[in-house]
C-alpha positions in Angstrom: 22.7 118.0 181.3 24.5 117.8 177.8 27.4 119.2 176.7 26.1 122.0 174.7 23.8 123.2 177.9 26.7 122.6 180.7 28.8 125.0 178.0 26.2 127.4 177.3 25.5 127.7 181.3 29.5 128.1 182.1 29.4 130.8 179.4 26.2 132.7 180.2 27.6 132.5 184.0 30.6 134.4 183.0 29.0 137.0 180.8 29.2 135.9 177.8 26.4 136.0 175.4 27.6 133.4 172.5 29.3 135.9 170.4 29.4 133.7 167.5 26.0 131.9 167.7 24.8 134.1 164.9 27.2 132.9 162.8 26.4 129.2 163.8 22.7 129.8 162.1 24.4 131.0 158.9 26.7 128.0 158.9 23.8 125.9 158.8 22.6 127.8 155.9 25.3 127.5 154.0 24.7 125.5 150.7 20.5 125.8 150.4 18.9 127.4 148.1 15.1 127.7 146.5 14.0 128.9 143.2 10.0 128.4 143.2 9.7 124.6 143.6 13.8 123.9 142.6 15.6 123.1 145.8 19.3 122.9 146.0 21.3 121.7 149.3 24.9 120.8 149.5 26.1 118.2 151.7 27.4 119.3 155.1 27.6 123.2 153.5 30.7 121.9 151.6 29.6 124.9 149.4 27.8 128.4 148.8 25.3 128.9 146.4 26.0 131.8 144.5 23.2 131.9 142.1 19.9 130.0 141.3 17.6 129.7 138.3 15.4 127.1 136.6 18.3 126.4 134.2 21.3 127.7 136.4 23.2 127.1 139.7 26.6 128.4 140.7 28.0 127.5 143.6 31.3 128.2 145.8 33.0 125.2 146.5 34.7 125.3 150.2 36.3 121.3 150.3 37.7 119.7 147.1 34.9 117.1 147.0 31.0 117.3 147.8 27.8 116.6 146.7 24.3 118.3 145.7 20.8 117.3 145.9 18.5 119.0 143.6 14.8 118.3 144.2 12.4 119.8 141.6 8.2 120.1 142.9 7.2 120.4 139.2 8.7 119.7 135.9 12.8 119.9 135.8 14.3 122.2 132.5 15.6 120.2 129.7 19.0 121.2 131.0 20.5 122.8 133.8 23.9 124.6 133.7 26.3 124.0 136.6 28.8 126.3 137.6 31.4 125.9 140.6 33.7 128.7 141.1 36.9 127.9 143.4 37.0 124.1 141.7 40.1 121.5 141.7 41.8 121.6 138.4 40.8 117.8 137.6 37.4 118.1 139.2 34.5 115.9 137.3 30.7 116.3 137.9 29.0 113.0 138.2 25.3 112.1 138.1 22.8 110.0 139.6 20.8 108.8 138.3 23.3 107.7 135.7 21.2 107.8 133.0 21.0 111.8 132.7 24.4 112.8 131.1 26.7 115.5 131.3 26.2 117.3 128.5 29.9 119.5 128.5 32.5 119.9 131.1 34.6 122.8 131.3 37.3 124.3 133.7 38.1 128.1 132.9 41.9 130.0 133.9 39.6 131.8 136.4 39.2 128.3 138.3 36.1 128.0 137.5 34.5 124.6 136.2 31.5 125.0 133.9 29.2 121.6 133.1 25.7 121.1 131.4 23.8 118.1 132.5 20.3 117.2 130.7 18.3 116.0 129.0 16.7 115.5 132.5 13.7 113.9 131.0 11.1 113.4 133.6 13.7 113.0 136.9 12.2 115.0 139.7 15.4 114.9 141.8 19.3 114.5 141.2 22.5 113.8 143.2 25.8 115.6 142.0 29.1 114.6 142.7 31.9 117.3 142.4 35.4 115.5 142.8 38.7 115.1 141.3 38.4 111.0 140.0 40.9 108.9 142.6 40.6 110.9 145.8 38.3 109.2 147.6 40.9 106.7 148.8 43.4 107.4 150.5 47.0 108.4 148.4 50.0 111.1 149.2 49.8 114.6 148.6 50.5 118.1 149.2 48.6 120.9 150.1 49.7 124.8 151.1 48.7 127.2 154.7 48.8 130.5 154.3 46.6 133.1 156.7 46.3 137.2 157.5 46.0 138.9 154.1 44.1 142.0 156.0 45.2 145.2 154.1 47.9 143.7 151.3 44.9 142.3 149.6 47.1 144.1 146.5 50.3 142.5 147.2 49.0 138.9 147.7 49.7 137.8 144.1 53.1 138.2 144.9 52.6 135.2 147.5 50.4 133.4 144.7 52.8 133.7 142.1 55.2 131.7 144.5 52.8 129.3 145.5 51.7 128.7 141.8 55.5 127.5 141.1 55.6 124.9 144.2 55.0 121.3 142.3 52.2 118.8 143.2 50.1 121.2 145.7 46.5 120.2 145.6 45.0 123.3 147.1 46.1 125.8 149.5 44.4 126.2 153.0 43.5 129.0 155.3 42.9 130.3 159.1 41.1 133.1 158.2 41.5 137.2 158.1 41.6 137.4 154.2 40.4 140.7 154.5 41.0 144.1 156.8 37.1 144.7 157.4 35.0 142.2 156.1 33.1 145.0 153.5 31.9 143.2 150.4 34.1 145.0 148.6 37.1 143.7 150.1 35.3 139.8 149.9 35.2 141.0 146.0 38.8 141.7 145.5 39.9 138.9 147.8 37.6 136.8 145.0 39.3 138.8 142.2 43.0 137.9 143.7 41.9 134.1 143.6 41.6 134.0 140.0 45.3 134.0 139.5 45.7 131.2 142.0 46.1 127.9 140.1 44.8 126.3 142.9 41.9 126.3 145.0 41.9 128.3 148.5 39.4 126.5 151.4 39.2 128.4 154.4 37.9 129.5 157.9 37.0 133.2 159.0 39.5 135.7 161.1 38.6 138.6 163.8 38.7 140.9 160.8 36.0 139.4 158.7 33.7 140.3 161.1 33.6 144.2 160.5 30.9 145.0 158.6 28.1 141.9 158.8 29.3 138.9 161.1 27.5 136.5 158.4 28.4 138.2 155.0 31.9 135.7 154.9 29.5 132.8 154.5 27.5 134.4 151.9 30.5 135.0 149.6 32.8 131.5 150.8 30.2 129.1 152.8 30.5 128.0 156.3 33.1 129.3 159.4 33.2 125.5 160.9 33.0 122.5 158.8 35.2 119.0 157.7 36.0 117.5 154.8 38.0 114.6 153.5 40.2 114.2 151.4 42.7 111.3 149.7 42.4 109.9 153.3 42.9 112.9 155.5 40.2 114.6 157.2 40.6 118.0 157.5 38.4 120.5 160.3 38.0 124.1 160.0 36.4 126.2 163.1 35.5 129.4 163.1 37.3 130.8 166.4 37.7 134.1 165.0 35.7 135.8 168.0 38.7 134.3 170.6 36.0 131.0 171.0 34.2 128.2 170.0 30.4 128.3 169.9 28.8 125.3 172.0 27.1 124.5 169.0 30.4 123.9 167.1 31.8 121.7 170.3 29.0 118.9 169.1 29.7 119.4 165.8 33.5 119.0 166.6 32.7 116.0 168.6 31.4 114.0 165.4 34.1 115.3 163.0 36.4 113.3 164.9 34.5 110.7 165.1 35.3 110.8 162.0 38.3 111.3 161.7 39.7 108.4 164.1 41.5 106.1 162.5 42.8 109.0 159.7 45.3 111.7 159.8 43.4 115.2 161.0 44.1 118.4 160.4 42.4 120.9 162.6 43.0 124.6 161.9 41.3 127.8 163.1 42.2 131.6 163.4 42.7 132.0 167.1 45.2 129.4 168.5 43.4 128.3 172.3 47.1 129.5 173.8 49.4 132.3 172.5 52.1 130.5 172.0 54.3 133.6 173.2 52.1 135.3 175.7 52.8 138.8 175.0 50.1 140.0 173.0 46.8 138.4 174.4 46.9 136.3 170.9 44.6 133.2 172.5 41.3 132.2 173.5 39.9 134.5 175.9 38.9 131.9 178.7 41.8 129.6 179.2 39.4 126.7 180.5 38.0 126.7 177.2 41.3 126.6 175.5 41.8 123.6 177.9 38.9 121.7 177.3 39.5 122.0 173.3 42.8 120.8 173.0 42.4 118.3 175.9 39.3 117.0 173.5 41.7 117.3 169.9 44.7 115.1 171.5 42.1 112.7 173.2 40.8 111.9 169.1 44.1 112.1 168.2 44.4 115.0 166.0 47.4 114.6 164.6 48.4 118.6 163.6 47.1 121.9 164.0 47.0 124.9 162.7 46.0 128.6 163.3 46.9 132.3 162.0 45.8 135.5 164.1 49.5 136.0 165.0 51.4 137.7 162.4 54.8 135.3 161.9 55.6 131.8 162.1 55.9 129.7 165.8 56.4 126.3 165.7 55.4 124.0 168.8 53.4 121.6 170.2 50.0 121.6 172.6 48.8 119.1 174.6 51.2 117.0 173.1 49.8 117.5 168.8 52.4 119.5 166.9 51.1 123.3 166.1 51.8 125.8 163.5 51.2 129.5 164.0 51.3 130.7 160.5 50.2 134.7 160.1 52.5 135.7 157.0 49.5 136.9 153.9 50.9 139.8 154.1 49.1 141.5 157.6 51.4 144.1 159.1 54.4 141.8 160.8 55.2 140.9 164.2 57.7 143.0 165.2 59.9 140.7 167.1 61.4 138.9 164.3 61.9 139.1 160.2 59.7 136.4 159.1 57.8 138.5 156.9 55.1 137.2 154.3 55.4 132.9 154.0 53.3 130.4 153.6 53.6 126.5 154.3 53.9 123.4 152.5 52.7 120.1 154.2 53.4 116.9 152.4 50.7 114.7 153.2 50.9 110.6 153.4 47.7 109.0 154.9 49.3 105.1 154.0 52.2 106.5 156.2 50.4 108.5 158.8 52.8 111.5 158.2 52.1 114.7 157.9 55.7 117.1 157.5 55.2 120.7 157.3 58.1 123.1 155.9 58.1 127.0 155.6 58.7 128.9 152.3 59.3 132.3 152.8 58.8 135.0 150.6 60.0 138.0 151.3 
């Protein structure tokens, strides 16, 4: 018996019907794309397509580097026009075959970067790489956390102004609940917000992103579980936002640290496996399953994680990898201290194997 089936038997015998398996389909959606015989995918759903045309594609980028195929049936436009919304500041668009050129390159204030590749001549398919030059091997850097907008979706630029002023962040990264519902219209402001963040936000789903559809995150900012790499770190983002893991996302887990060995990991999610309190039910709703998951991250040898879901800051460790609760977008506070609205800064040296986290508060 595999994994998946044992796991899919021990949850169907306690009454659980895989909450988040619909999600799980949409994941592997994420980043495909037909418009009559043009075919887009992006490798590993490292990004949403937003838009598709014979001459157009705008995507959603959700990891600071990743690549496209594009696969044309018939005869390719001249030119195409490639846009990718939520971009690194320094990001270039590179294309094989090398002999098709791009064209014009283009980052807006909106952190959006705008490119025209072509002529295409008589190429019937193309690889695109989206990456800031240098980061594919491994070099210091520093990256932000911050989680739980929910309902001061208009406050948050007070939090982005702050972060914008911290020096040398590469992008900022999440544990989900941007929103208080999940409505489309919310996803739209959250989008909106962005635009004043210098930097680029990559992030998992939250509990409250599953109001209205429990697949309309993807559709707006690609995939609830996925890894990337980046400058020698692998990060992991899993969508635990229901209080679980899919068994789906357990094999998939399995591989990204495969991965990872060998690399600092970072593996954050919304819903820590244990409430590091115990007061307010804030964990994984089977406590087996919370087991098995961290038993499985310090066996790889994840080397930090994070969650949100809890509305302050906790520091601590489990099963032995140090932890950060970090809940402080803005989501109404815990009430048991005056952390208020923070965010984190983690200085990042894969030559080193360090990662060192500090809190900036700011309220």
């Amino acid at each position: 018996m595999t994994r998946t089936i044992a796991l899919v038997f021990a949850l169907g015998a306690s009454g659980c019907l895989r909450p988040t398996e619909e999600r799980v389909r949409q994941d592997l959606q994420v980043g495909k794309s037909t418009f009559g015989t043009f075919s887009v995918e992006v490798d590993e759903g490292h990004a949403a397509v937003r838009e598709l045309s014979a001459t157009r594609l705008a995507l959603w980028a959700a990891a600071p580097r990743f690549s496209v195929s594009l696969d044309w049936q018939s005869e390719a436009p001249d030119e195409l026009s490639v846009e990718v919304q939520n971009c690194m500041p320094q990001a270039e668009l590179r294309v094989d075959p090398r002999r098709v050129p791009v064209i014009s390159s283009e980052r807006s204030s909106t952190g959006a970067c705008s490119f025209r590749v072509g002529p295409i001549g008589a190429e019937r398919a193309l690889r695109l790489l989206v990456a800031p030059p240098g980061t594919e091997a491994p070099s210091p850097f520093r990256f932000a956390v911050m989680s739980d907008v929910q309902e001061a979706i208009p406050d948050v630029q007070d939090i982005f102004s702050l972060l914008n002023q911290q020096p040398g962040v590469d992008f900022l990264l999440g544990a989900g609940d941007l929103t208080e519902q999940g409505t489309a219209p919310e996803l739209e402001r959250f989008q909106r917000e962005l635009e004043q963040l210098d930097i680029p936000y990559y992030t998992t789903l939250g509990n409250h992103e599953l109001g209205e559809s429990p697949t309309l995150y993807q559709r707006y900012f690609g995939r609830g579980s996925q890894s990337f790499e980046y400058r020698g770190v692998r990060f992991t983002l899993l969508d635990s936002a229901s209080g679980s893991l899919d068994p789906i996302v357990f094999d998939w887990l399995d591989a990204w640290l495969a991965l990872g060995a060998g690399q600092p990991h970072v593996v954050a999610m919304h819903v820590p496996p244990l409430d590091p309190v115990g007061v307010r039910n804030g964990g994984f709703a089977n406590r087996n399953e919370a087991a098995l998951l961290l038993a499985r991250l310090a066996s790889k040898g994840v080397d930090l994680t994070i969650y949100g879901h809890i509305h302050s800051y906790y520091h601590f460790e489990n099963a032995g990898i140090p932890a950060h609760v970090s809940g402080g977008g803005g989501a109404i506070p815990e009430r048991f201290d005056d952390m208020g609205r923070h965010f984190l800064l983690v200085d990042a040296d894969p030559l080193a194997e360090r990662l060192a986290v500090s809190i900036v508060r700011v309220d």
